[in-house]
C-alpha positions in Angstrom: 7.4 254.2 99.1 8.8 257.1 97.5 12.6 256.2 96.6 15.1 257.9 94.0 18.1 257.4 92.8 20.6 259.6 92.1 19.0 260.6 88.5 16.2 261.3 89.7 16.6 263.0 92.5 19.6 265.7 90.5 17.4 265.2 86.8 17.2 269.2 86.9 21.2 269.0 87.0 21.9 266.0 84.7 22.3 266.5 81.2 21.1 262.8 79.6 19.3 262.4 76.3 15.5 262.6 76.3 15.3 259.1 75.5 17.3 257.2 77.9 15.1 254.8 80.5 16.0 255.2 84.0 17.2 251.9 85.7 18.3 252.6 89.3 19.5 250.5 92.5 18.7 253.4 94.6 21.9 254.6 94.8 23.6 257.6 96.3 22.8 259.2 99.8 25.6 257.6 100.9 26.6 259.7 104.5 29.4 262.3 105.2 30.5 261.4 108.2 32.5 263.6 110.3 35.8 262.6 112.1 36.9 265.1 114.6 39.2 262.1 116.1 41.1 261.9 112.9 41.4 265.6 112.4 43.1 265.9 115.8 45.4 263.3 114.7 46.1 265.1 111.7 47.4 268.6 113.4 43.4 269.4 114.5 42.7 272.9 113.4 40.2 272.1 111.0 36.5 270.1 109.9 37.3 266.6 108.4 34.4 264.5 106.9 34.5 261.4 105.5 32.2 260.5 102.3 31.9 257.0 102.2 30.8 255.4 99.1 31.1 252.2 99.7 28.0 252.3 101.1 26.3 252.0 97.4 24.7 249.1 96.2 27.9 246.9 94.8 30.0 248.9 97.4 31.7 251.3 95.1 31.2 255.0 93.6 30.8 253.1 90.7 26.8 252.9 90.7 26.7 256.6 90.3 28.0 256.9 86.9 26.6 253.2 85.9 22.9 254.1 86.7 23.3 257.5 83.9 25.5 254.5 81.4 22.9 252.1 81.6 20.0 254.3 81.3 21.1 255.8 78.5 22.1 252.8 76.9 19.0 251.0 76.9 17.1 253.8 76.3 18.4 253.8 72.4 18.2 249.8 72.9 21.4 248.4 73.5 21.2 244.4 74.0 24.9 244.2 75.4 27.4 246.6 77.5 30.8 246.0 77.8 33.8 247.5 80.3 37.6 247.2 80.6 38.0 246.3 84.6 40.1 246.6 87.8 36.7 245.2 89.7 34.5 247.9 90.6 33.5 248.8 87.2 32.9 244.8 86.4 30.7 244.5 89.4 28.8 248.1 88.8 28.5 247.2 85.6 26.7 243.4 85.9 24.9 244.4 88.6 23.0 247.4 86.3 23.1 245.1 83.3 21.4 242.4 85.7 18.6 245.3 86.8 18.1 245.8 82.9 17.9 242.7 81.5 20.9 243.2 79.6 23.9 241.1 78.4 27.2 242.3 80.6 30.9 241.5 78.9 33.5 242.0 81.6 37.4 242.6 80.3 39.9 242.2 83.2 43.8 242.1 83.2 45.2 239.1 84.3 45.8 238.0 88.3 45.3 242.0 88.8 41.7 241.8 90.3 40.3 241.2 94.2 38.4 238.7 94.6 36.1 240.4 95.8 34.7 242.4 92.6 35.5 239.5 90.6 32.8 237.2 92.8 30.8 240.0 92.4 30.6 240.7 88.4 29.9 236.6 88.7 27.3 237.1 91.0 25.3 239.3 89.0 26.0 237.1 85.4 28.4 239.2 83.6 30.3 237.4 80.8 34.1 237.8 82.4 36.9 237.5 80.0 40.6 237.6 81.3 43.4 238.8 78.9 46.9 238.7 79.1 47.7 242.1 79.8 47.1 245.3 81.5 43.5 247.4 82.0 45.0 249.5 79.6 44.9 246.7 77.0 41.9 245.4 78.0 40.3 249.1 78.0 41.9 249.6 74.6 40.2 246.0 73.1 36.6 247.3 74.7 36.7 250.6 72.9 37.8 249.1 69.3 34.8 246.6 69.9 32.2 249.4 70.3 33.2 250.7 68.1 32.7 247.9 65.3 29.1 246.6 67.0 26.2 247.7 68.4 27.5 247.2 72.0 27.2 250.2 74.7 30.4 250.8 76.3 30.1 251.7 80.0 33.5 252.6 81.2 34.7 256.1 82.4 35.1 257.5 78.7 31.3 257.3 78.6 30.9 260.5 78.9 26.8 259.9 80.6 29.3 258.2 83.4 29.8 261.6 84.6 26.3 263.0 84.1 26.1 260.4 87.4 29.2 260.6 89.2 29.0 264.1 89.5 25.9 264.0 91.7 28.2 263.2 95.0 29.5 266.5 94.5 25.9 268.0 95.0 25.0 265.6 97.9 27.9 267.1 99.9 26.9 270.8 98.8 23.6 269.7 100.2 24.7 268.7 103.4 26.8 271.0 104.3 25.1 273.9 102.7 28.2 275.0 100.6 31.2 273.5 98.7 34.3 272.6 101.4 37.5 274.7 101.1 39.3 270.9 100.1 38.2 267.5 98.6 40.7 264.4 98.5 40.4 261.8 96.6 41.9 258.5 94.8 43.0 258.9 91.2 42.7 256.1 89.1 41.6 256.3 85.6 40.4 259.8 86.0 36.7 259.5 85.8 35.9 260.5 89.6 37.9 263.4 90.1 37.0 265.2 86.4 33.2 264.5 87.2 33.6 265.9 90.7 35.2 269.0 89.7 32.5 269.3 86.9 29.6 268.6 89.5 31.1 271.2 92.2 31.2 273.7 89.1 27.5 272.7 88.1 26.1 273.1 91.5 28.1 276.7 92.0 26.5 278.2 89.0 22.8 276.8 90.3 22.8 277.6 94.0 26.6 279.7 94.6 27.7 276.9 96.6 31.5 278.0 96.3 34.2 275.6 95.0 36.9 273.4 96.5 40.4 272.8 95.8 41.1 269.3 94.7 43.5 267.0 95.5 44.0 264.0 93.5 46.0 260.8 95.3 47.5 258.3 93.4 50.2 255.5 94.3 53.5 255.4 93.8 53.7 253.1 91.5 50.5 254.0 89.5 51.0 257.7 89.4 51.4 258.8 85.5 49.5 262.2 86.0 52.5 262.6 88.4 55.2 261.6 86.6 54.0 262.7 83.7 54.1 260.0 81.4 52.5 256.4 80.9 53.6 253.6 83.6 53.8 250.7 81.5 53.9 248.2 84.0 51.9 249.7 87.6 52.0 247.7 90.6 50.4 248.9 93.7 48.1 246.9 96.4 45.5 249.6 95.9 44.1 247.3 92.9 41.4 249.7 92.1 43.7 252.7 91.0 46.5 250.2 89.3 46.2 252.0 86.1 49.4 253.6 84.3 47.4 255.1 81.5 43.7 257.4 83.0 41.2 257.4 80.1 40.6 261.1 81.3 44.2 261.8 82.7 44.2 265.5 81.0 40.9 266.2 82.4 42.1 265.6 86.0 45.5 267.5 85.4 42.7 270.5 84.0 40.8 269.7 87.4 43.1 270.3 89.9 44.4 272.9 88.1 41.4 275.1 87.8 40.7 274.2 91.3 44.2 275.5 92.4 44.7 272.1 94.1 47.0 269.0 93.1 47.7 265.5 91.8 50.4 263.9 94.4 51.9 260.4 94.9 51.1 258.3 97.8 53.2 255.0 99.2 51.4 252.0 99.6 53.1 252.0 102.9 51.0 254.8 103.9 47.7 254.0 102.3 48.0 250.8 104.1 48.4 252.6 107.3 45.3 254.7 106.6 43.0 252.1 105.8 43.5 250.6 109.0 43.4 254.3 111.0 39.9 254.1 109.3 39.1 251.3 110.3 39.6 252.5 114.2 36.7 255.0 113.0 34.8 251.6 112.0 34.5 252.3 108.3 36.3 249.7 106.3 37.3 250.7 102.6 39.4 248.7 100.4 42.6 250.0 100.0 42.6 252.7 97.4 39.6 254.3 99.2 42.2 255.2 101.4 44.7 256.9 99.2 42.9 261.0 99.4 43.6 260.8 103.2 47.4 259.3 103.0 48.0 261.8 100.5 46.2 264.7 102.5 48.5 263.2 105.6 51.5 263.6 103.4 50.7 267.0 102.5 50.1 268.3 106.2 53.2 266.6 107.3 55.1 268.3 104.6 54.0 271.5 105.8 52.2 272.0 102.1 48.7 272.9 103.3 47.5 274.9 105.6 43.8 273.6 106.7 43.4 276.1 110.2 40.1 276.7 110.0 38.8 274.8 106.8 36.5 272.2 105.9 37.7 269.6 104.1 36.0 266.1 102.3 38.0 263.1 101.9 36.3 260.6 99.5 36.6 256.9 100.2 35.4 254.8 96.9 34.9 251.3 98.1 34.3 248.8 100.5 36.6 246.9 102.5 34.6 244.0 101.2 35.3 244.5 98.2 39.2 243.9 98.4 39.9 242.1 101.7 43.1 240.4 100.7 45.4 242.4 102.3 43.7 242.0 105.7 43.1 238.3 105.3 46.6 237.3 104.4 47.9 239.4 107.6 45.3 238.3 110.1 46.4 236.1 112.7 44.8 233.0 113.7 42.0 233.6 116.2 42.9 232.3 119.9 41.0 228.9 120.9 39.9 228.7 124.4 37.9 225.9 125.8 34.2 227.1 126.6 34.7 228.0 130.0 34.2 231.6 132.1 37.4 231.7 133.6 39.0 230.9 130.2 37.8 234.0 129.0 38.5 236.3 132.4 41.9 235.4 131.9 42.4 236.5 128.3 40.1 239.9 128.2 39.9 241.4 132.0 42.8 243.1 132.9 
């Protein structure tokens, strides 16, 4: 069996120190799937493909930059890591902790993470500690921490997070031979969009793979790089990008800047519509997966973009598994029908 993982198969692109140990779930590869349906939908005119990361091993984009975090941290012999978390970092973070033999600390905010990445960080034995306040605070309590001990910290601002994350860029220059003229995606605490920008730039001066313009999404009421200025308080029911302060929030605005592109502001209204449009294409993302295409929609509808005869990649970060809350709540009660042929004629054929 010859597998790799994303460090192994980019090493010649991924700037880790010489001693780090690689520890890998076999991540990356995940598929770019096209979706001429949706693109008709949209105003048609143009090439629309779907990168769907929550096809990595916890179900997030998270594993990317976790497998260059980890590798570097044991190689200079960490014993524990520790992370501020919404949920995908948590789960990313055990689950690579678990692969190492390594102690995992956990730091979420209070009632503000899906059960679904919660069970997860569980799963995999990560120490989970719940303060009362935001990410923010719990992100500002992990840094001060490493700070003062010897314990590796593995969220976003690690900047070996990025060596990793940035190798999605280079699997979609792969597959499609060059850069695409767009690329939408969530905005959260900053981390994904800064290290895709960096890896399209990387991959341009190695092959001339051309660059995209970005467009960063975030939700209405989680949208600081918008508004420009901290939310103090950020509510939205894409859980995964409720952060009113991005750890890298200047290098997105510098992103999307250099890329000629955008950071906008999407309703939760419409990212819950766009989930479940995507789920009509049968890929099921949690909800802030879906906040690159709501704000792409937004965008077309406004008459801001002009796609006739682009190519353009919308990123979606996570699994519907791993925030199901919002579908649960709203799901009606399935019908109960005795077990009996003509009980079911009666219901399905027309």
């Amino acid at each position: 069996m010859n597998y790799h993982g994303v460090l192994q198969r980019y090493c010649h692109l991924s700037d880790l120190p010489d001693y780090s140990q690689t520890i890998t779930l076999f991540e990356g590869n995940t598929p770019l799937i096209p979706a001429p349906r949706l693109a008709e939908e949209l105003g048609g005119g143009f090439e629309l493909f779907i990168k769907f990361e929550g096809l990595n091993p916890t179900g997030s984009f998270k594993d990317r930059g976790m497998t260059a975090a980890i590798s570097e941290a044991v190689g200079r012999e960490a014993k524990t890591v520790i992370c501020a978390s919404t949920g995908n970092t948590a789960a990313s973070a055990a689950a690579y902790a678990a692969r190492a033999g390594l102690k995992a600390v956990v730091l979420i905010p209070q009632g503000k993470v899906a059960a679904g990445k919660l069970a997860g960080a569980v799963a995999y034995g990560a120490q989970v500690l719940q303060i009362d306040g935001s990410f923010d605070d719990a992100l500002a309590m992990v840094v001060e921490i490493s700070e003062r001990h010897p314990i590796a910290l593995v969220n976003s601002i690690n900047p070996y997070r990025i060596e990793g994350q940035k190798t999605a860029a280079f699997e979609i220059c792969d597959t499609l031979k060059q850069a695409p003229d767009w690329l939408c995606l969530p905005v959260g605490n900053a981390g994904n969009i800064s290290a895709y920008w960096a890896g399209f730039k990387a991959y341009h001066e190695h092959k001339f793979t051309g660059l995209p313009r970005i467009l960063g999404v975030q939700a209405q009421g989680a949208a600081p790089l918008v508004l420009g200025h901290a939310v103090e308080q950020p509510e939205t029911v894409a859980t995964a990008i409720r952060i009113g302060r991005p750890a890298r929030g200047e290098q997105a605005l510098q992103a999307a800047e250099e890329s000629r592109g955008q950071i906008i502001a999407a309703s939760d209204e419409s990212i819950l519509a766009m989930q479940k449009r995507l789920a009509k294409e049968g890929l099921w993302v949690e909800p802030a997966s879906a906040a690159g295409l709501a704000g792409l929609a937004k965008e077309l509808q406004a008459g801001k973009i002009n796609l006739q005869g682009k190519r353009v990649v919308v990123i979606c970060t996570g699994h519907g598994l791993k925030d199901p809350d919002i579908i649960t709540k709203a799901m009606a009660k399935p019908n109960t029908l005795p077990p009996k042929l003509e009980a079911l004629e009666e219901i399905i054929i027309p």
